[in-house]
C-alpha positions, 0 to 999 in steps of 0.5 A: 858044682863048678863056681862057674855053674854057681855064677850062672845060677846066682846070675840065674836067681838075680834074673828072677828076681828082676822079672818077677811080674806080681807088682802085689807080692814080694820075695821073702826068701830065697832057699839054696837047695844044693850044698854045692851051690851054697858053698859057692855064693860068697864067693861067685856073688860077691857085693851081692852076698851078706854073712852076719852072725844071724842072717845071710842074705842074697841081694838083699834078700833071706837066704838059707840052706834048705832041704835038697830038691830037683831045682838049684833054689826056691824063691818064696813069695809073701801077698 
């Protein structure tokens, strides 16, 4: 994967998020399913990126390196 496709999928992520529609749910996790895209993040999502020794969040949300699937990333939904 180019950082240019990873800019454009965490631009993507960042769409998704903005447009979520169910005013009664809330995001609870974000899961990356590409290495390529992972590796990627720090880099392409920059003030919108956080790396502590527990937990990696992406627009301030979790977000974690999850089982490889056909889309790019997951986002999970909490009622």
């Amino acid at each position: 994967m180019t950082e240019q496709e990873a800019k454009d999928i965490v631009e993507r992520i960042e769409h998704d998020l903005n447009n979520q529609q169910a005013p009664a749910v809330s995001v609870s996790h974000i899961e990356i399913h590409s290495p390529g895209l992972w590796a990627h993040i720090p880099q392409v999502a920059g003030v919108h990126y956080l790396a502590t020794a527990t937990e990696r969040t992406l627009f301030g949300i979790p977000a974690s390196l999850g089982v490889k699937a056909n889309a790019p990333y997951t986002i999970h939904f909490t009622a």
